[in-house]
Every structure is written in structure tokens, then in C-alpha cells.
N, C-alpha and C positions, 0 to 999 in steps of 0.2 A: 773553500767554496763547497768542498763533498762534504767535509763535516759537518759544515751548518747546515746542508738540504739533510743527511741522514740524521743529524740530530732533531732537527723539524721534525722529522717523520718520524720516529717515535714519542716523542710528545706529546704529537698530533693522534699517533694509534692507543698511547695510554689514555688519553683522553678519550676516545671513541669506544676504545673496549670497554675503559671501566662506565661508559653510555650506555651500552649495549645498545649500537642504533637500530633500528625496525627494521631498517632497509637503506636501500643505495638513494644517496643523492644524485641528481640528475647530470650532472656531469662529471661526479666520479665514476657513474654507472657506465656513461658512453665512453669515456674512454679504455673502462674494461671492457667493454664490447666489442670495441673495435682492435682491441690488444687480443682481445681472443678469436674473433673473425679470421685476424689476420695470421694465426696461428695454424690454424686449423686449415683454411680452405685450401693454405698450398698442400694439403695431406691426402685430398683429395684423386692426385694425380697417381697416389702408389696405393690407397685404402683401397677396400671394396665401396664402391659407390653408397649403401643403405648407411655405412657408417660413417662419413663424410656428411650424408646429406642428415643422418637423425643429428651428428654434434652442432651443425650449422641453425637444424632444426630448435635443437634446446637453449642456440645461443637467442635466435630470435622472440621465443617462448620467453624467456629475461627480457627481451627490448622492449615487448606489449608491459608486461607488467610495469617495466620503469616509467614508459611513457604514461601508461595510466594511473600509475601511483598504487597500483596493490600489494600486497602482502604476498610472499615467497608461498608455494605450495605448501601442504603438509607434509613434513618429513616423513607419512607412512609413504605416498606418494612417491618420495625422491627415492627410498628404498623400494619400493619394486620397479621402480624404473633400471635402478642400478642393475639389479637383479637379475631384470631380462637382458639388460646389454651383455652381461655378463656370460649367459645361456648364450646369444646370438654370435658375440663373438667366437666362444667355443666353439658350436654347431659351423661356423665360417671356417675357422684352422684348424679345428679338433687337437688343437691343446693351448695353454696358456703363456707359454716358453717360448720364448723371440723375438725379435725385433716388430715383426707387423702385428704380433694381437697385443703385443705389450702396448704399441703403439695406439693403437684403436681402441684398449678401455682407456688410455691417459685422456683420447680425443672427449670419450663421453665419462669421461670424471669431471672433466674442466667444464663441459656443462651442466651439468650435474649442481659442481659445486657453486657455479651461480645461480644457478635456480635458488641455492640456499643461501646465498650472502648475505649475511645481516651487517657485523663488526668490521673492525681496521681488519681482525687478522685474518678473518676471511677473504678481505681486497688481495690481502699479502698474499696467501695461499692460492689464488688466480692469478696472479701478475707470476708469480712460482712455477705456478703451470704454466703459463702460456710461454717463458722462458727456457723452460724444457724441452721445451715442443718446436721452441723456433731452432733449438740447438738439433733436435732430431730429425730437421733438414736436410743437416748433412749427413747423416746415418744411408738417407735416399740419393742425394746426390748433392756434387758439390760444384758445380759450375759457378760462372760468376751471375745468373740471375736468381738463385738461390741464396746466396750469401749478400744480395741485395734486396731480397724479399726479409734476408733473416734482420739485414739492418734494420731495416722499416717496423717490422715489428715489436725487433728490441726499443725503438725510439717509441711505440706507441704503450710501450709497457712501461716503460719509464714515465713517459707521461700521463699514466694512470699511479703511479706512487706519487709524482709528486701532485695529482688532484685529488690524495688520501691526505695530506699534509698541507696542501690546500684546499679545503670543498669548495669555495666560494668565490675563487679567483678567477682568472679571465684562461678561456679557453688558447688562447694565442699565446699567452704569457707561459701557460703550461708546457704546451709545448716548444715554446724557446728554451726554456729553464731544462729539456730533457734532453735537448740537442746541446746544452751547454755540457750536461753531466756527460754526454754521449762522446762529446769531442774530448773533454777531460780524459776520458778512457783510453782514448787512442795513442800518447803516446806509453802507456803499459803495456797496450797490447803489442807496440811495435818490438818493446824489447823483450817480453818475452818469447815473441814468434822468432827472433833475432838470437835469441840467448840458449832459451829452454830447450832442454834434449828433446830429439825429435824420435817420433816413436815410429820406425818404418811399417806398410800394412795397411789394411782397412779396418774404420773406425769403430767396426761389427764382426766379432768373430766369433758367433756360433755355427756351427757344420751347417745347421739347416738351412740357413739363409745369407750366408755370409757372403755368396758369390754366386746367389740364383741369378736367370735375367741377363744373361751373359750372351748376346747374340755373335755370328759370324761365318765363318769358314769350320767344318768340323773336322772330323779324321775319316772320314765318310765322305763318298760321291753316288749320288743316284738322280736320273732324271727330273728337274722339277728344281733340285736340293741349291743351286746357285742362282737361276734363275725371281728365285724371292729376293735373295738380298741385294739382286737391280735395282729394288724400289725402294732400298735404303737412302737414305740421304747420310747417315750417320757417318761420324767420321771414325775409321780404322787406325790410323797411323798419320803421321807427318814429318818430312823427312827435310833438313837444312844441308845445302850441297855448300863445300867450300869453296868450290870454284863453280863452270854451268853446269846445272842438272844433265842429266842424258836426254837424248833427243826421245822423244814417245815410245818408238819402237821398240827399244831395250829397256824399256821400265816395266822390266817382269819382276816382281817381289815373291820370289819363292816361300813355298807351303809347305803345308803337307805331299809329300809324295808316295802314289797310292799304287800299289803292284798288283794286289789280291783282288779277282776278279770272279763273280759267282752267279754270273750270267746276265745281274741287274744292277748290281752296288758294286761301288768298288774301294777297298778297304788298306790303310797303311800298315805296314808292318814295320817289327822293331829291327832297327840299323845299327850298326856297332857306334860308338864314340869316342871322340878323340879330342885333343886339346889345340892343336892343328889339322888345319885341311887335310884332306887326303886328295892333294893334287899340288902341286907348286906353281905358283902362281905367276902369270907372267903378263906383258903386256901394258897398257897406260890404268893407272889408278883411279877411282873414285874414291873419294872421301866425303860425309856424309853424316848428320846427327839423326838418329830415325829417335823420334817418340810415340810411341805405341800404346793404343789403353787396352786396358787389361780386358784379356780374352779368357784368362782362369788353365790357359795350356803355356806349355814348353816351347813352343815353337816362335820363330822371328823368322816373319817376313822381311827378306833380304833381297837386295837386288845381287843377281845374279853376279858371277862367283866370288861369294866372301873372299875375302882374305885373311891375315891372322887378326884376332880379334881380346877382347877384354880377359880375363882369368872368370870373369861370369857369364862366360859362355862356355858353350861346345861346339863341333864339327861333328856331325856324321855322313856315314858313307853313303848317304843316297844326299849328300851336298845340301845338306839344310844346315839350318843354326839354330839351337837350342840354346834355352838358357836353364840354370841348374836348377832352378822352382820355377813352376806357373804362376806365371804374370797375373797376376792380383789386385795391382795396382800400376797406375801409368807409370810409365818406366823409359826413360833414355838411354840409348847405346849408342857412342862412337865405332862406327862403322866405317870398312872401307870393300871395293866390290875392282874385280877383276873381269871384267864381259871378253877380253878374248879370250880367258884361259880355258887351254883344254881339256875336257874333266870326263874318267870312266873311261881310258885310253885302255889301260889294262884291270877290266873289269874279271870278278870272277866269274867261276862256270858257274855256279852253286844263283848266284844272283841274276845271270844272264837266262839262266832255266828258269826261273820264277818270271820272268819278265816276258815269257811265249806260251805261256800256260793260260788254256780257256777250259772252262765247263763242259762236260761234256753234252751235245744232244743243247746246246745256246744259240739260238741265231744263229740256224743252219743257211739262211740263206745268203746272208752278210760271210760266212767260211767258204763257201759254194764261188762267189763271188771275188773271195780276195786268191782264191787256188787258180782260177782261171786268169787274173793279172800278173801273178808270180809266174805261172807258164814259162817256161822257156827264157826267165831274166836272168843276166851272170852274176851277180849278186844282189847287196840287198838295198843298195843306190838305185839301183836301175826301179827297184819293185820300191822304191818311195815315190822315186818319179811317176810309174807309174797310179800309182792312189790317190798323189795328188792330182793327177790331169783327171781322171775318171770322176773325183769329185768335184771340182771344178766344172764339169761338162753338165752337171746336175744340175747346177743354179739353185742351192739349197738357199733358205731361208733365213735368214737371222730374226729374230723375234722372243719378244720377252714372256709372251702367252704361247709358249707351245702346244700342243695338244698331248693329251697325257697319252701315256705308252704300258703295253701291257709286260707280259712275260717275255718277250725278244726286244729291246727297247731298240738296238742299231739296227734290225730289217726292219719295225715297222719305220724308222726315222727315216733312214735308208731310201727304199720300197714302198711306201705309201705317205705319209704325210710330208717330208721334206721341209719340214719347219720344227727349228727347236734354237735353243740357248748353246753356250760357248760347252758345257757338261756335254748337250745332245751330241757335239762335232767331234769333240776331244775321243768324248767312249765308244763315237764308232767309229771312229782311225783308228782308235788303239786295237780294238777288235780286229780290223780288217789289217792292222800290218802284225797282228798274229798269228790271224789264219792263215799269213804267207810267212810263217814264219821268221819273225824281223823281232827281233826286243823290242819292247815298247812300256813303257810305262805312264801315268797321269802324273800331274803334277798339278797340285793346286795352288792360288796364293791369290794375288793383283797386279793388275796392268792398269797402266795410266797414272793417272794423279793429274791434280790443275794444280797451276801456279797461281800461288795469292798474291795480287803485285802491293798489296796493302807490306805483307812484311815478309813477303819472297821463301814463303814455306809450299813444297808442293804441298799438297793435301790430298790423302788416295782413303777415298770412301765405301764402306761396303758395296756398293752399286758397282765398285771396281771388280768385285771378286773376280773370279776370271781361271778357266780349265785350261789347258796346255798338254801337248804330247811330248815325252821325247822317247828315239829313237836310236840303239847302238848301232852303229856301222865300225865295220872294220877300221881300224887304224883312226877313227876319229874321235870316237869314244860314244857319249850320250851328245845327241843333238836335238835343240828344240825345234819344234814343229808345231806353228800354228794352225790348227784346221780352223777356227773361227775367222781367220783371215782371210778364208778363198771364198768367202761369203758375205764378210763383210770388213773391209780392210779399214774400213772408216773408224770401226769400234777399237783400235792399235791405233789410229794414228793422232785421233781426237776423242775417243771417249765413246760412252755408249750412249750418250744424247746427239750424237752427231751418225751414228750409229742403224739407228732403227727410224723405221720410215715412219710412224706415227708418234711424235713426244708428245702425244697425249697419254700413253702407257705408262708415263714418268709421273713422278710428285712433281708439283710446280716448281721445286726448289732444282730440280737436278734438269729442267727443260733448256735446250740452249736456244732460245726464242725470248727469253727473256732477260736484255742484257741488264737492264737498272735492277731487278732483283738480284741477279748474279753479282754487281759490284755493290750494294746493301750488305750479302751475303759475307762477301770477301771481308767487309771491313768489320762487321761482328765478329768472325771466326777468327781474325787477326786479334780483335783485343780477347776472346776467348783463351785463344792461344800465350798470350802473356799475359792471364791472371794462371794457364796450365805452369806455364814454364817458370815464374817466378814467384808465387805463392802456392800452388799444390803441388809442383815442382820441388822445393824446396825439401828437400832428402836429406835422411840423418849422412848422407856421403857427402851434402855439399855444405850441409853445415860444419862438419868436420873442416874441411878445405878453407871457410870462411875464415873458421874462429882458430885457425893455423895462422891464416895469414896477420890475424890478428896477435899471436901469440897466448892463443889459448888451446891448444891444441889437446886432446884426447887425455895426456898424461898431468894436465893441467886442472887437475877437478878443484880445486882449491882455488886457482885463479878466475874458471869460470864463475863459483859459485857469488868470489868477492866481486867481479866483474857485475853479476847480477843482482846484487845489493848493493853496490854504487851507483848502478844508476836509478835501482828501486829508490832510494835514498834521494838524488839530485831530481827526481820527479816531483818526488811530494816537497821537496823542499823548495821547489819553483814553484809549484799552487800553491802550496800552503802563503808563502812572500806574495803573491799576483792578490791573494783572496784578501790580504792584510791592506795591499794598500790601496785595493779598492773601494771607494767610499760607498759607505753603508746605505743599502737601499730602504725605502720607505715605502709604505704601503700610501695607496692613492690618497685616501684622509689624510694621514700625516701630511704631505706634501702641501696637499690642500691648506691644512694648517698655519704651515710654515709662511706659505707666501702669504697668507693674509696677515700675519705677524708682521712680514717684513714691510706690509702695504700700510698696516697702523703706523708701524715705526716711524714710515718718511710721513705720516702725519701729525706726528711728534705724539703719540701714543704708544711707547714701546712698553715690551714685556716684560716685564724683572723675570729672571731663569725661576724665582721661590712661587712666582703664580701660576695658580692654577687656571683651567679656563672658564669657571666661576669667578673666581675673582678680577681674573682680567676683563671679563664682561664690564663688574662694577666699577672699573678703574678706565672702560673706556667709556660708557655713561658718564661719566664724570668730567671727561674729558671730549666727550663730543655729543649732548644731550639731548642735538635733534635727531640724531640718529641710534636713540637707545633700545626700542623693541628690535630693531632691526642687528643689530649690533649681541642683544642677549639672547636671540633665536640663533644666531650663527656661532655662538660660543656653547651653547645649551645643543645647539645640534651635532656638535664636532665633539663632545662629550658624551654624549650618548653611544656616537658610533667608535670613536676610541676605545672607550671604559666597557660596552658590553658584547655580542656577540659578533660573530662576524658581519660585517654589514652589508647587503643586497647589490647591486651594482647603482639601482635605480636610486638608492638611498643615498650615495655618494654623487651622482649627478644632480641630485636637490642641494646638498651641499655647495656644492659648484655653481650652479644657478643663484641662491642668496648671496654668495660671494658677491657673483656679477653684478647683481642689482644695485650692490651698495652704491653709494655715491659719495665720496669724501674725499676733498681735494685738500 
């Protein structure tokens, strides 16, 4: 069946080219326009807007002229148009090198090159492009409504080849004939996405742009800096519990942890590491599959305290989990997490001194204020107790617009506006159990998650990010300490849309007022998540594991290879036997034909195989004499449209019509 539509098609283009045709016929034309439309417009989401809309512009610029029947520009024309796209995109990226200006002259080449379409090979050299382009979809992104955009377009590019190899056929037919080639394809595709080495990494790797656009959590805390990513909807990670997930409260997913403090920001420093924890872990276990997309850092948000973990990770001493490159691409780790263990028992001096150190001449008043709670306390329990009742007595704010803060951010938060985000609470406890002298350090990461009851994955959303204190005390080690909790305990126990008094500050998507969106929600992100897990998932580690259990495993390059030519082999060897004993189709006359042959025969005028339909004419004249004009217009008409060009639709339903009129019984 491939071979006879690709052999069509060149026949059909040897024919056309050595035409040299003027221009596009009317529905070969539409369906490259709509193969290029379709190509283009999703490129719009990541182009600069002028260049989206001139390609979309130039495709339209071709639809008037098809529609009206004119003649392509003049090539001086199409060259300075090139020209200037050329200058524009430069003047746009200031150089020509990378994925997005490379991207944006292909956009306005492809129009370009229809404005100039004459020939078969120019059809070819669009359908070309627009196949390029739907592949460099996924250069942008690769979720599953992208690679159902890319299907659609491949399907409408296809069915502009096969209305190069047919011009005159029926718009419906075309595209069934491209959905046939389309399905043919798929089981190829299946075995090579099944077979072929997989290449670990992202499918663009030049420096410049290979991992721009990379939103999140940074190594960085400053007023303002978590409170954006509340209005995320995006999702961070997702996490599969083997038994029940933890209850709300202890779904802290640790971060970055931030010691360095410079009177406004506050900044990570480098940890020793290790291959194991540095604490021994004890207590009831979590186990746990976290999948994480790529942030372009080292770090893994982990529920609180790991335990031993893969050979591609680490441990270090401020109790985070590294992995040995940045995350790049979405990535799986079997996890397991330890929440009673107690961790930082015997902490050093060296780290316990950096952990009480402030600015000098910083938010005198917020130091003023923690000297006079420490007063007279016996240790440094007593002086937590106290910070947190004083704050407490505040009735501080929780809210996702705080008001911005100048060079003291914790007195003025403190001391005059009393409204800020989960950063505003965290950095001024950590301030105030400084100023009394108490270790303290931030910790950043996420709190929360929802559960997806579609397929029982929590899901913990940038909107989750989330700031945290913790505290050394004697004999207990590092202890977490929520200050966003004595303001707002709702934002720990259910989220930050349960959280805040107005979910008008929220996207629609992350509002808890809307429950049928919310379960809409849930059931996308479920089938999202198993096209992540089982097709972009799909890792040179677990193909490895697959094609083991198959008995092809890594040291097997020989059996793989013959394995992939066995079934390349048992493929075409099933279409090729399906296409054979399919009975051969006939173009609408033909058929026409036939039946009226069979309609003389039961009228005892059959056709000897050696006549023609001239001769049959006079052979059934002969044989039925009151119906002779009528009988050699129908033989005379069905010749015409066989023996010369393709024949019009309406020309085939006159056909059809005389047929009916006839009358012979």
C-alpha cells in the first residue's frame, strides 16, 4: 500500500515538473495551507509575536491569490522580503545561531516558499518544511497536547502529498488515504521507540538556549522572591507513596538551605558531601517514587529526612539531596524519608557560628527587640518559646501581595506593615532568634501537595514553594520551625488556596471554589502524567531493564540489532501480504463502467474482454437499437473521461446520471 501511494507520487511530480505548472490547484493549494498553518501557529507560543504573525501573514497572502486564481509575486519581490526577515530576525536575537532565530527564518522561509510555488517539487519542499517544523515542537515542549498538535499536522501534510499525486480527487478521500499512510506508520514507530538506543538529555543542546526558561525556587531568598511562584499553577514534582502518603503537616520537601545573611537576601552556601547521610536514621520509613522536572540545578526536593539512597545521588551536611548533574531533564528517584530522625545532634562550631551571624547596623529594631525576649531566659528553648508567643500576639498577616519593603525588610514587616508571604515570617524569626543568639538558619523547598484521586499521584506545584526556619537547640539538634503557621495554619494543613482570605489573588486553576474544574484538572494531569511516565519517561535506564528482561541486554549489540531487523522485516512483510490481497481499487468511472457492463450483460449484451468502448457501443446498437444514441453517448462519454485527463467531479456525475436514465430491461 506505501509503495503504490509513493510510487503514485512520483509519477504524479514527474509529470508536473516536466508541466512546469503556473500555480497551485485549488485543493492541492488548501491542503498546503492548512499543513502550513498548522505548522506554524503552534510557534507562536515561544516566537516573538511580529514573527508568528508576518509567517501566518504570508501564509494568508498565498490563500487570496489561490482563491483568486493569480499568479505568485515576482521573485524580485520574494527576495527582499526574505531579506528583511533576515535583518529582523537578527536585529530580534542579534545573531543567527540557535534554536529560536533558526526557528523563525524556517517560519518565514515556508512562506516565503509558497508565495513562490509553481511545480510538484516545490509542493514537496513545503510539505518538507511544514514536517520540520511540526518536529520542532518538541525542541519547545513536549507534553502530550503538543505531540497531538504534531499528529494533526503530520496528517494534514500527508494529505497535501497525496493531493500532489492526486489534484482532482475528492477532499475526504485524501484525507482518509493520509490517515491510512499515518496508521501504517505506527507500528514502525512503535518498534523503534521500543528498540532504538535511547539518547539520555534534551533534544537541544546549545549553551545559549538549551535550558533558558527554567522557572522555580532559586539559591536565593529575598522579600517578594517566593511569593510569585504562589500564582504558579505549574507543576514541580510528583511523588507515588508505597503505602499512605504523610499526613499534610510533614510534607516539607526540602531545598535549598540558606545560612548567609546580608541584611535583605539570603544566600546558600557550599556543604561538604557524602554518599550517606550524615545522621543514622531511625524511626518508621517512607518510601516513595518522586518525579521531578527539570529545574537545570543539583538539588532534590525531598521529604524530610532522606535516608540511604541511589549511587546518583548525594547527601550533604545541611541534610539536602543532590544529584551528581543538574536536572535537565524529568527525572525519577526511588526515595525513601525518615521524619523522626534526629539530625545536626552534634553539629560543628564552625557551622553553628555561621548559623548566629547578622549584618552589621541590619534591622536594628527587630535585634533591639529579640535582646529584650532573650532577657533573663535559661536557655535557648525557653527564648523559642518566647518568639513564638510574641509573634503570635501580633496577628501578622498571611497574603500573597505584600507590600514591598525597603532596606530593613524584618522591622518594617515586623513594626509597620504586618503583612507578607511565608519568605516575609521565615527571615524575620530567623533574624529575631539571631539577635538572641539561637542558630538559625532558612530552608527552602515545598509544602503540601494534592492528591490526584484520578491515579493517586500527590502533585506539589510551584504555588507550593514554601520558606521554613530551623533552629539548634541543645541535645536536639536542627528543629523545624514554622513561623507561617502561627498566621496561618490553614496554608500546612490544606494548601495555600484554603490559606488566604481572598482566592481571588489565585489563577482560576489553583482556586479551591471550584470543585468541577478542580476534578476536570485532576483527570488531565493524570493522563499527562502517563504520557510523562511511559513515553518521555521512557530512559536509556529503563530501556536497558526492558530489553534485559527480554534477553537483549547491553552486551547484546548484535542480538539487539537482529531483533530490529526482524521485526523491521515481519512489518513490511504484513503490509506488503494485506496490500496484495486487497482488491484493487478503481477510480469512480471505472466502477461506473463496470456496473453498466454488468447491467448490459443481464441484458444479454455482454462485453467480450478484446472490446473497446467504441466497439461495444456498436455491438450494443446492435443488440438494443431503440436505445442507440443513448447507449453511444454513454460509451463515447466513459471514454473520454478514461482515455484523457483527469476528469472534474461534475463530469463523473453526468456520467452517472445517463447511466440512470437508461431504461433496458
Amino acid at each position: 500500500m506505501i509503495g503504490r501511494h509513493l510510487l503514485a507520487t512520483m509519477r504524479a511530480g514527474r509529470r508536473h515538473d516536466s508541466a512546469s505548472v503556473p500555480s497551485l490547484q485549488r485543493g492541492q493549494g488548501t491542503w498546503l495551507l492548512a499543513s502550513a498553518a498548522a505548522a506554524v501557529a503552534p510557534h507562536g507560543a515561544w516566537l516573538p509575536p511580529w514573527v508568528a504573525a508576518l509567517g501566518l501573514a504570508l501564509l494568508a497572502w498565498r490563500g487570496i491569490l489561490l482563491w483568486r486564481g493569480s499568479r505568485p509575486p515576482p521573485a524580485l519581490l520574494l527576495l527582499a522580503l526574505a531579506l528583511a526577515g533576515a535583518v529582523g530576525v537578527r536585529a530580534e536575537f542579534g545573531h543567527f545561531f540557535g534554536k529560536d532565530p533558526g526557528l523563525a527564518v524556517l517560519v518565514l522561509l515556508l512562506g516565503l516558499k509558497l508565495l513562490e510555488t509553481r511545480a510538484a517539487r516545490d509542493i514537496r519542499a513545503g510539505v518538507l518544511l511544514c514536517l520540520f517544523l511540526q518536529l520542532a515542537l518538541f525542541l519547545e515542549d513536549q507534553s502530550l497536547p503538543t505531540a497531538a498538535l504534531a499528529l494533526a499536522g503530520t496528517l494534514l501534510a500527508l494529505a497535501a502529498l497525496v493531493a500532489l499525486a492526486d489534484p482532482g480527487g475528492d477532499g475526504r478521500e485524501h484525507l482518509r488515504t493520509a490517515a491510512t499512510l499515518l496508521a501504517q506508520g505506527i507500528p514502525f514507530m512503535l518498534v523503534l521507540f521500543v528498540l532504538f538506543p535511547r539518547v539520555q538529555g534534551p533534544l537541544w543542546g546549545l549553551p545559549a538556549d538549551a535550558f533558558s526558561a527554567r522557572s522555580g525556587l532559586s539559591d536565593t531568598m529575598s522579600p517578594g522572591s517566593i511569593s510569585e511562584l504562589g500564582l504558579s499553577s505549574e507543576i514541580a514534582m510528583r511523588a507515588a507513596f508505597e503505602g499512605a502518603p504523610p499526613p499534610p503537616a510533614e510534607r516539607y520537601w526540602r531545598g535549598p538551605v540558606l545560612t548567609r545573611f546580608d541584611g535583605r537576601e539570603w544566600h546558600a552556601v557550599p556543604a561538604a558531601e557524602a554518599d550517606a547521610p550524615y545522621y543514622t536514621p531511625t524511626g518508621p520509613r517512607l518510601d516513595y517514587l518522586l518525579t521531578i522536572e527539570p529545574h537545570n540545578r543539583r538539588w532534590l526536593p525531598a521529604l524530610e529526612h532522606p535516608g540511604p539512597t541511589q549511587p546518583a545521588l548525594r547527601h550533604t551536611s545541611d541534610l539536602r539531596t543532590l544529584a551528581l548533574r543538574p536536572l535537565q531533564a524529568r527525572s525519577r528517584f526511588a526515595l525513601s524519608a525518615y521524619p523522626a530522625t534526629p539530625v545536626g545532634v552534634d553539629e560543628t562550631a564552625a557551622v553553628l557560628a555561621a548559623a548566629t551571624r547578622l549584618p552589621a547596623r541590619s534591622n536594628p529594631r527587630s535585634v533591639r527587640l529579640a535582646q529584650e525576649l532573650a532577657a533573663g531566659a535559661r536557655d535557648h528553648g525557653e527564648v523559642l518559646a518566647r518568639v513564638i508567643a510574641h509573634l503570635r500576639s501580633l496577628r501578622l498577616i498571611y497574603t500573597l501581595r505584600p507590600p514591598l519593603l525597603g532596606a530593613h525588610p524584618a522591622d518594617e514587616f515586623l513594626f509597620d506593615t504586618r503583612r507578607g508571604f511565608c519568605e516575609h515570617f521565615a527571615s524575620t524569626f530567623a533574624v529575631l532568634m539571631r539577635a538572641a543568639g539561637v542558630p538559625t538558619r532558612i530552608v527552602t523547598g515545598y509544602q503540601g501537595g494534592e492528591m490526584n484521586p484520578v491515579d493517586r499521584h500527590l502533585v506539589i506545584r510551584q504555588s507550593d514553594a514554601h520558606a521554613w526556619a530551623e533552629v539548634w537547640l541543645q541535645g536536639r539538634g536542627w528543629v523545624r520551625v514554622d513561623p507561617t503557621a502561627l498566621a496561618a495554619p490553614q496554608r500546612i494543613e490544606s494548601g495555600i488556596a484554603w490559606a488566604l482570605t481572598d482566592n481571588a489573588e489565585l489563577p482560576l486553576m489553583l482556586r479551591a471554589d471550584m470543585a468541577w474544574l478542580r476534578s476536570l484538572r485532576h483527570r488531565w494531569e493524570a493522563a499527562s502524567n502517563a504520557w510523562n511516565q511511559h513515553v518521555l519517561g521512557y530512559t536509556p535506564e529503563r530501556q536497558r531493564e526492558l530489553l534485559a528482561r527480554l534477553g537483549l541486554g547491553s552486551g547484546a549489540l548484535a542480538a539487539r540489532v537482529a531483533a530490529l531487523a526482524t521485526a523491521a522485516l515481519v512489518l513490511f512483510g504484513g503490509l506488503y501480504a494485506w496490500s496484495v490481497r486487497r482488491p484493487p481499487q478503481r477510480d469512480p468511472v471505472q466502477r461506473l463502467w463496470l456496473s453498466f457492463c454488468a447491467r448490459m450483460a443481464a441484458a444479454g449484451a455482454a462485453r467480450e474482454p478484446w472490446q473497446g468502448p467504441l466497439d461495444y457501443a456498436a455491438h450494443l446498437a446492435r443488440c438494443h437499437p431503440a436505445h442507440t444514441q443513448a447507449l453511444r453517448e454513454i460509451c463515447q462519454t466513459y471514454a473520454r473521461l478514461h482515455y484523457g485527463p483527469h476528469p472534474p467531479d461534475e463530469d463523473v456525475r453526468a456520467l452517472k446520471k445517463q447511466i440512470a436514465r437508461l431504461k433496458i430491461k
